[in-house]
DODOPA-491874 format. One line per field, with one value per residue (C-alpha): z, x, y. Coordinates in steps of 0.25 Angstrom, whole numbers. Last residue first. Layout:
% DODOPA-491874
Z (Z,...)
X (X,...)
Y (Y,...)
This chain:
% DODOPA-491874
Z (-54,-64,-80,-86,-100,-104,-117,-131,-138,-150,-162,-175,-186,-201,-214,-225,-233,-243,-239,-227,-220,-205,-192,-181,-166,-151,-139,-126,-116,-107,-95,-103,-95,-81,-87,-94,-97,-106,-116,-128,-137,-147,-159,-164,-175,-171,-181,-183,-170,-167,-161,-151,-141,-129,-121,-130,-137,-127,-124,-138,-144,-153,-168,-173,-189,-189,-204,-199,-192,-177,-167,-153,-143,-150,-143,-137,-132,-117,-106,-100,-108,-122,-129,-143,-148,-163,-177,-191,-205,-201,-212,-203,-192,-195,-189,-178,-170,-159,-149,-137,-125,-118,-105,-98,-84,-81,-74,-68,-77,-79,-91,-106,-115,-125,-136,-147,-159,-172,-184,-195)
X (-174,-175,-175,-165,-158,-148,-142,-144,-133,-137,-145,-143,-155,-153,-162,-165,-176,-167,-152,-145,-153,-148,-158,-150,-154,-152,-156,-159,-161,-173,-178,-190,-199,-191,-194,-186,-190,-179,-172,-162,-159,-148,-144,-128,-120,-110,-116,-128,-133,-147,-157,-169,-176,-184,-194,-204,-208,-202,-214,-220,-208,-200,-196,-186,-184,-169,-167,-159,-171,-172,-178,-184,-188,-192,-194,-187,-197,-198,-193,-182,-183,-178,-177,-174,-169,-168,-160,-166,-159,-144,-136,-134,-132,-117,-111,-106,-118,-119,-134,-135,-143,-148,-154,-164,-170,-185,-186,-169,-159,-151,-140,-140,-134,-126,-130,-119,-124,-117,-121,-116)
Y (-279,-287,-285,-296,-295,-304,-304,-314,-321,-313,-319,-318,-321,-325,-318,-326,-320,-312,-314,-313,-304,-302,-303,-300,-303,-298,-306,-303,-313,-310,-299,-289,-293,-288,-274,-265,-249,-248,-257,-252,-265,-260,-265,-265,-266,-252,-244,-251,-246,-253,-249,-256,-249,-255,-249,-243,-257,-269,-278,-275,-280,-268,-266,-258,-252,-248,-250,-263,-268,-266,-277,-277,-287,-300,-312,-325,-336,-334,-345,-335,-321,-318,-307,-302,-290,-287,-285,-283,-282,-282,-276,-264,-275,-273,-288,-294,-288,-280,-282,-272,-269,-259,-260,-251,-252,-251,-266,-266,-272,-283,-285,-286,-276,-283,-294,-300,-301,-311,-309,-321)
């Protein structure tokens, strides 16, 4: 069992920055791929950012050059660094880990998710 805790969230001004964080119960040097997700009011959940275990990262269209994702194995956590924000970009955010429990089977764990609102 992996259990994230989600940290960072909060209001911020259009152009503002926000970093948030996702700590996990367990050493994510073993964990194969982690992510950001969103969330905003009456929108399906989507990908914002993930990071495999060897440090390969993948970004949304919407967030590419703005957002940085990393993470700090050290200390068992991943990072979500956003710039340039804009009211779009207010939802729920969510951190995820996908762990490999044997060949083919691979189990999802979701945060409790953290608010982020753009507004001036």
């Amino acid at each position: 069992q992996v259990q994230l805790v989600e940290s960072g969230g909060g209001l911020v001004r259009p152009g503002g920055s926000l970093r948030l964080s996702c700590a996990a119960s367990v050493s994510i040097s073993s964990i194969n791929n982690m992510g950001w997700y969103r969330q905003a009011p009456g929108k399906q959940r989507e990908l914002v950012a993930t990071i495999t275990s060897g440090g390969s990262t993948n970004y949304a269209v919407s967030v590419h050059g703005r957002f940085t994702i990393s993470r700090d194995n050290a200390k068992n956590t991943v990072y979500l660094q956003m710039n340039s924000l804009k009211p779009e970009d207010t939802a729920v955010y969510y951190c995820k880990a996908d762990v490999l429990v044997v060949v083919g089977l691979i189990n999802n764990y979701w945060g409790q998710g953290t608010q982020v609102t753009v507004s001036s």
